[in-house]
C-alpha positions as CSV (number, residue, x, y, z in Angstrom):
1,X,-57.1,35.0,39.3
2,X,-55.3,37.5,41.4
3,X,-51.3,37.2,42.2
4,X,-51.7,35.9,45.7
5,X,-53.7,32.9,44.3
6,X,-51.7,32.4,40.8
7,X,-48.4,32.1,43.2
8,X,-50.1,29.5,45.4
9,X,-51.5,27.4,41.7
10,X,-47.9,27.2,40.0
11,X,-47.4,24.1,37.6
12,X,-46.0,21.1,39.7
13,X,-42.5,21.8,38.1
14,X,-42.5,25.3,38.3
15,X,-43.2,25.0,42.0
16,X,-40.5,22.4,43.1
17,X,-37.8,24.2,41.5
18,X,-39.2,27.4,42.9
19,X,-38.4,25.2,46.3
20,X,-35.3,23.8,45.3
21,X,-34.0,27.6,44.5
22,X,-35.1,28.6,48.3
23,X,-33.2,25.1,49.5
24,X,-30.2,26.5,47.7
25,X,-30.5,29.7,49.5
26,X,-31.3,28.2,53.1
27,X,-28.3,26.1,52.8
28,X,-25.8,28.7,51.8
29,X,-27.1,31.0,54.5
30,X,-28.1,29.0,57.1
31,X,-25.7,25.2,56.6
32,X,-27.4,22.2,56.5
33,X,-28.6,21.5,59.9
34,X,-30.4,24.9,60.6
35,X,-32.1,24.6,57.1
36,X,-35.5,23.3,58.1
37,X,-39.2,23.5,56.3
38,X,-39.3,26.8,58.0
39,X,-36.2,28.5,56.6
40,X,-36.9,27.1,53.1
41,X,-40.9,28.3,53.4
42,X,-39.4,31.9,54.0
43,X,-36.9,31.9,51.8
44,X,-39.6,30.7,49.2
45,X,-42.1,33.0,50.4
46,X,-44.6,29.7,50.3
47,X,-45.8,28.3,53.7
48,X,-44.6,25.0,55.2
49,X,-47.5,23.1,54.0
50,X,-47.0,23.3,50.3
51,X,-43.2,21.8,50.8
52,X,-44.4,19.1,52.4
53,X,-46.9,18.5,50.1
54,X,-44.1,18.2,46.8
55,X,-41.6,16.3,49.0
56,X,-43.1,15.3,51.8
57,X,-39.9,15.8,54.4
58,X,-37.1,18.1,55.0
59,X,-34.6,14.6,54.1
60,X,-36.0,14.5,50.5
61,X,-35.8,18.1,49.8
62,X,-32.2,18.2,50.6
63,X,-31.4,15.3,48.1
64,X,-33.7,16.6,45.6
65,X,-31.3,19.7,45.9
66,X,-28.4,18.1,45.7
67,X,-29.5,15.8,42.6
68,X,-31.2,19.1,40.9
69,X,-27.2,20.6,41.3
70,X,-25.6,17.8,40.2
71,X,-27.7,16.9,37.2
72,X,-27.2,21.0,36.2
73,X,-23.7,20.1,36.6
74,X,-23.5,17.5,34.0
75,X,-25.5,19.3,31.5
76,X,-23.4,21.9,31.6
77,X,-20.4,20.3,30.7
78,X,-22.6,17.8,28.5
79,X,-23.9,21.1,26.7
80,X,-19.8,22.7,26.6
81,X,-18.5,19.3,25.0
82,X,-21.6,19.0,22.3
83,X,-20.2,22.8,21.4
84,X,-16.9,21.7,21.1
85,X,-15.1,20.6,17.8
86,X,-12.8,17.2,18.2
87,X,-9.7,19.0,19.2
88,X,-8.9,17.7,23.0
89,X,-7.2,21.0,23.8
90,X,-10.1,22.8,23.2
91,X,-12.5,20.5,24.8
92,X,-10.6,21.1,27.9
93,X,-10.5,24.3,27.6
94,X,-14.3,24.1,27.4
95,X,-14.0,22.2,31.0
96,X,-12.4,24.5,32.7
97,X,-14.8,27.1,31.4
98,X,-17.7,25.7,32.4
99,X,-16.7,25.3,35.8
100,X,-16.0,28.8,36.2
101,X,-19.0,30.6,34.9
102,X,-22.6,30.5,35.8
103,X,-24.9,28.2,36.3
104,X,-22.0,26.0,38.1
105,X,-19.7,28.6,39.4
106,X,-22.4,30.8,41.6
107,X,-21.5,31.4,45.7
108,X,-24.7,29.9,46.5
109,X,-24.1,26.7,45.2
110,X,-20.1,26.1,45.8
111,X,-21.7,26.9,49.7
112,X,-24.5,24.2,48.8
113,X,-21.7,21.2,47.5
114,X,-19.1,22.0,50.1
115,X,-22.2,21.4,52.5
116,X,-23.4,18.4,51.3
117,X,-19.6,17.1,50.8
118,X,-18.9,17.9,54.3
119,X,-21.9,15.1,55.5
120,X,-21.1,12.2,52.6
121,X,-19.1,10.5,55.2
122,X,-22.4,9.8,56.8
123,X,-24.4,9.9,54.4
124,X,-24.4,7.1,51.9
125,X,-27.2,9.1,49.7
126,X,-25.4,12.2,49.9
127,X,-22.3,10.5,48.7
128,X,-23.7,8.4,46.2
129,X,-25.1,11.2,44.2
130,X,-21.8,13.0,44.5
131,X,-19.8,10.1,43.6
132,X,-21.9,9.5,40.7
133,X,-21.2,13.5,39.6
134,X,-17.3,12.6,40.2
135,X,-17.3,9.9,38.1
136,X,-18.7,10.8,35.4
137,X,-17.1,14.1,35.2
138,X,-13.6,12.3,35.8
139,X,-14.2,9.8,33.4
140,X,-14.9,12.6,30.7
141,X,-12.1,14.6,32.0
142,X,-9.3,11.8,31.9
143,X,-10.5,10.9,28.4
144,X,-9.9,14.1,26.8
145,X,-6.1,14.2,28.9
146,X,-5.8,10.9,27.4
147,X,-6.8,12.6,23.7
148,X,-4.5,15.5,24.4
149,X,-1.5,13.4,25.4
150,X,-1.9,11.6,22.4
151,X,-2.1,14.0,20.1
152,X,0.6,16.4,21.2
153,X,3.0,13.6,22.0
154,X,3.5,14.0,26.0
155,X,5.0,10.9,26.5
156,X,5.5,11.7,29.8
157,X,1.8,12.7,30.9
158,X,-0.3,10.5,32.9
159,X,-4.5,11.3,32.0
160,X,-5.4,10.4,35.6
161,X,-2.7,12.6,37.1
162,X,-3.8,15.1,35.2
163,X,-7.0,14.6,35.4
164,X,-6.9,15.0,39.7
165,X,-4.4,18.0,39.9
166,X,-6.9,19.8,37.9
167,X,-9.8,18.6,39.6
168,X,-7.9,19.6,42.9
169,X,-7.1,22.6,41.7
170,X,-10.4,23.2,40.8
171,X,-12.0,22.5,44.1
172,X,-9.5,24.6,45.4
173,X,-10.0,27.7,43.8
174,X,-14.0,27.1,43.9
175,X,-13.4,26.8,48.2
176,X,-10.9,30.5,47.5
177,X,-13.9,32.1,45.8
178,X,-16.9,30.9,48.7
179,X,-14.5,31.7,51.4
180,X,-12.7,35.0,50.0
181,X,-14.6,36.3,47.1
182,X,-13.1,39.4,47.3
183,X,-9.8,38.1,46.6
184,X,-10.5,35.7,44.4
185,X,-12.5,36.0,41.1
186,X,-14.0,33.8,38.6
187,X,-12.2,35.0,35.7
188,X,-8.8,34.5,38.0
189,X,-9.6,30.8,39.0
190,X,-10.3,30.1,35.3
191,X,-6.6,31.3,34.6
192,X,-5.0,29.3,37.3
193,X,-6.2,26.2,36.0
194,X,-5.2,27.4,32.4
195,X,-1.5,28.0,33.8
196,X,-1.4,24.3,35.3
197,X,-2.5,23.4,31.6
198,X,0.2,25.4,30.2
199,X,3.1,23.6,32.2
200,X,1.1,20.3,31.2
201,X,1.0,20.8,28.1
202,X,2.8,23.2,26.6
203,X,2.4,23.5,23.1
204,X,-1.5,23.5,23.5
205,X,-2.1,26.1,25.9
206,X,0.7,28.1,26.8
207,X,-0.6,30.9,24.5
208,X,-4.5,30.4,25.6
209,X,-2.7,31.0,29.4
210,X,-0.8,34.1,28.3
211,X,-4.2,35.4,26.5
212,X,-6.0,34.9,28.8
């Protein structure tokens, strides 16, 4: 089978991710409404046919994208936590990592979720599946503030509070790096959020903030 062929015969799996990867690069390039079948097909290097032949219509692609970047997303934190001992502090230091490192933290994709965030409003889909990313993530995060406050005695910390200024912060530094990577760097958003953890809570990572 020559290469021509063998590209146009991929596995069924191998093929929609293949698309999903072009989506990803449409969107960042191109936004949301000028990413068509067309844009994708070139960025894929496929022709039109065989994207409408895995999902049938430019609507489905998009949210096959944005569920393919969300489930990544929970994996990876999934995967960070399962790595991590029982100590809260360093299961949120494992959060912040992860959210600052590749596969999450590439330009291409920040581009792809501020895209799709920017339509949730009228899209119900759309903002269902990044609701459900939300929650989950928040849910996790605020139960490890709620461990950490606990154990180091912060009688004065609030998980949810917490929980959203870091979350903000983070969406903050992850719209600095799409929109002024050259002043902004992952490694530097990483220690941003560290510092906000070392006036939070001290004893834990003050020193992981100065080391860092």
């Amino acid at each position: 089978m020559n290469a021509l062929a063998k590209k146009r015969t991929a596995p069924k799996e191998e093929r929609q991710l293949q698309l999903i990867q072009a989506t990803i690069r449409s969107v960042a390039r191109n936004g949301l409404s000028d990413t068509t079948m067309a844009t994708v097909a070139r960025e894929a290097g496929l022709s039109q046919g065989i994207i409408n032949l895995h999902f049938k219509s430019k609507d489905r692609l998009l949210v096959e994208t944005l569920s393919y970047i969300a489930d990544e997303y929970r994996e990876s934190w999934k995967k960070a936590l399962s790595e991590t001992g029982d100590d809260p502090a360093e299961k949120l230091a494992a959060l912040v990592a992860v959210d600052f490192r590749r596969p999450v933290c590439e330009l291409n994709k920040l581009a792809v979720w501020f895209a799709f965030w920017g339509e949730t409003k009228s899209r119900p889909t759309y903002r269902r599946i990044c609701a459900l990313r939300d929650m989950a993530y928040r849910k996790e995060l605020v139960q490890v503030c709620d461990e950490l406050i606990e154990q180091g005695s912060y009688k004065d910390r609030d998980a949810e509070t917490v929980a959203a200024c870091l979350s903000a912060i983070t969406s903050g530094c992850w719209l600095d790096l799409l929109t002024n990577p050259r002043s902004m760097s992952r490694e530097q958003a990483r220690k941003i959020c560290l510092s906000y953890l070392a006036t939070t809570f001290p004893r834990h990572f003050s020193e992981r903030s100065a080391n860092a």
